[in-house]
C-alpha positions as CSV (number, residue, x, y, z in Angstrom):
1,X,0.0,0.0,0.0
2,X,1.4,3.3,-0.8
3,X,-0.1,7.0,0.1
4,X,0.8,10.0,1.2
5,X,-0.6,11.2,4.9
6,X,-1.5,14.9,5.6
7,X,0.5,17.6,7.3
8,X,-0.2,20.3,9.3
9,X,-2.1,23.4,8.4
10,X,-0.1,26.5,8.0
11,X,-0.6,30.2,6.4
12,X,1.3,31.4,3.3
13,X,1.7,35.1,3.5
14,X,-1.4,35.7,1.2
15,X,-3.8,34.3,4.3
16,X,-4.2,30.9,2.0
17,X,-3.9,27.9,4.0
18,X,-1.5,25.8,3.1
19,X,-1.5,21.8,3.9
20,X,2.3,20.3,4.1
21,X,2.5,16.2,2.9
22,X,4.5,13.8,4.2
23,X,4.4,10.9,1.4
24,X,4.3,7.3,3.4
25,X,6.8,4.6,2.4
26,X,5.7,2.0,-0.2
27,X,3.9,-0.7,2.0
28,X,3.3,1.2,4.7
29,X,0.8,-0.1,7.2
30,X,-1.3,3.1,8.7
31,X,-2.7,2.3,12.0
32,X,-4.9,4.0,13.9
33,X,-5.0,3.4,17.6
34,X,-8.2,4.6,19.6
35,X,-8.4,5.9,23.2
36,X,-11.7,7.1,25.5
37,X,-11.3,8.6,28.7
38,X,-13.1,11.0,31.0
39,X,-12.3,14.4,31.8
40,X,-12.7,16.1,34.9
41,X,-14.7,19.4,34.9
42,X,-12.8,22.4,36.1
43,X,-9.4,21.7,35.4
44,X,-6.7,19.6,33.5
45,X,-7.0,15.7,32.9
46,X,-3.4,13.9,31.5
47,X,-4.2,11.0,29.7
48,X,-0.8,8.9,28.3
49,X,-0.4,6.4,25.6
50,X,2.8,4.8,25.0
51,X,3.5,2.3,22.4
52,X,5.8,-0.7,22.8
53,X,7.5,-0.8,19.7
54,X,8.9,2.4,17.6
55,X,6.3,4.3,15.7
56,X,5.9,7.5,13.6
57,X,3.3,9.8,14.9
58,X,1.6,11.8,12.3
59,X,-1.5,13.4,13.9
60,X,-4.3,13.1,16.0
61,X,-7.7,13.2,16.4
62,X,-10.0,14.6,18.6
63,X,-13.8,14.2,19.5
64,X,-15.2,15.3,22.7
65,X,-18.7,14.8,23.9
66,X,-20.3,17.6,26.8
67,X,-17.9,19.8,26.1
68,X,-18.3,23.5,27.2
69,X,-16.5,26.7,24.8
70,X,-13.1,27.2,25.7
71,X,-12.0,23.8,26.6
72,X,-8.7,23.1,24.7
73,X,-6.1,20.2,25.0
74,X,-2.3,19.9,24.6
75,X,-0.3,17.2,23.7
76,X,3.3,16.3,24.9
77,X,5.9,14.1,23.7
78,X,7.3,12.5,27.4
79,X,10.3,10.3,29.2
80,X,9.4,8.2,31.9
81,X,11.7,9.5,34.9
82,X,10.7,7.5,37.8
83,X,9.8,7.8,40.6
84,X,8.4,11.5,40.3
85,X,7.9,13.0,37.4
86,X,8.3,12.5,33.3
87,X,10.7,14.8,31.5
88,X,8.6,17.0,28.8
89,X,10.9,15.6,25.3
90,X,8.3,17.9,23.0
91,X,5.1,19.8,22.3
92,X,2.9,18.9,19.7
93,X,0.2,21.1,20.3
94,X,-0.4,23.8,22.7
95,X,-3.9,25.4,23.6
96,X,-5.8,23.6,20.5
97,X,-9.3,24.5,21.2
98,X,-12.3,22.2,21.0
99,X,-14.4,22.8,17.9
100,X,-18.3,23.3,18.0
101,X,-18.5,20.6,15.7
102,X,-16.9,18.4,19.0
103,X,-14.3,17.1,16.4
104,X,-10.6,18.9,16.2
105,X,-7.7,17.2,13.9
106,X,-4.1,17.9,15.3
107,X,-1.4,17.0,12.7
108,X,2.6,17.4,13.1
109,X,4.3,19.1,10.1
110,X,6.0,16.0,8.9
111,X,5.9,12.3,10.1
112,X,7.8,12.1,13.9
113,X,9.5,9.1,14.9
114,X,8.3,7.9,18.3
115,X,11.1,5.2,20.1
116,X,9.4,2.0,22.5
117,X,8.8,3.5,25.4
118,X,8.2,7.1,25.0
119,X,4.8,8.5,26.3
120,X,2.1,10.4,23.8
121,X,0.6,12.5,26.7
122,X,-2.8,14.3,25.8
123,X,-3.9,17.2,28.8
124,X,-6.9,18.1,28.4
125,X,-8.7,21.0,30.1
126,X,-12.2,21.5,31.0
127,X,-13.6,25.1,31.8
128,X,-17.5,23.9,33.3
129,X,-17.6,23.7,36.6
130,X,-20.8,21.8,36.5
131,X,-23.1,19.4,34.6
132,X,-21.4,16.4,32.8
133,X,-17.9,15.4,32.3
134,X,-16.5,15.6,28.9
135,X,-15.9,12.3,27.4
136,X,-12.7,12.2,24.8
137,X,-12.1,9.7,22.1
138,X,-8.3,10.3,21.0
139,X,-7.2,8.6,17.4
140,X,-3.8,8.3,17.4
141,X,-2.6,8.5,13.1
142,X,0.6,6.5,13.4
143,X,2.8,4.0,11.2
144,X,5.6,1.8,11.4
């Protein structure tokens, strides 16, 4: 299987968005790896993914039920550093806003290699301080 997977968005001077590709390898295997969790209201949830062989991380996608305007998530690259903390390796995305359409597409500029072991680590934060918790389904676009 060959194909090309999509980049980020950017802006040319001119106000035009403009969409960089990263062609896959011939016989590439896309794979697609789905995670739920629930947020907390008022406040930041982590929610990690590691992978247990190498990986190339290309985007991710978003889709949160009960959300509220002006919820947003981040996503971090991290090293487990036991036994407090991880060590912050790189930032995907900072302050990416939750669309109205409950569905927001992250993609890296061109395909990221991910070694065994590393940590995909999605914050997201809630502004309602009532009523129910957002729910986030997370589709990790990776391929080997």
């Amino acid at each position: 299987m060959s194909g090309t997977i999509a980049g980020s968005r950017g802006r040319e001077e001119d106000g035009v968005q403009a969409v960089v590709v990263e062609p896959a390898a011939l016989n590439t295997t896309i794979r697609v790896v789905g995670k739920m969790f629930e947020a907390n209201l008022d406040g930041d949830t982590p929610h990690e993914t590691s992978f247990g062989e190498e990986r190339w991380l290309q985007g991710v996608i978003l889709e949160v039920e009960n959300h509220t305007p002006g919820d947003y998530a981040a996503l971090y690259v991290t090293m487990p550093n036991p036994p407090n903390f991880d060590v912050v390796l790189n930032q995907f995305a900072e302050t990416i806003y939750i669309k109205p359409s409950k569905q927001t597409i992250m993609m890296v500029q061109t395909s990221t290699k991910l070694p065994a072991g590393l940590k995909l680590k999605l914050v997201y934060h809630s502004v309602a301080t009532s009523g129910p918790k957002p729910v986030v389904y997370i589709d990790y676009v990776t391929w080997k």
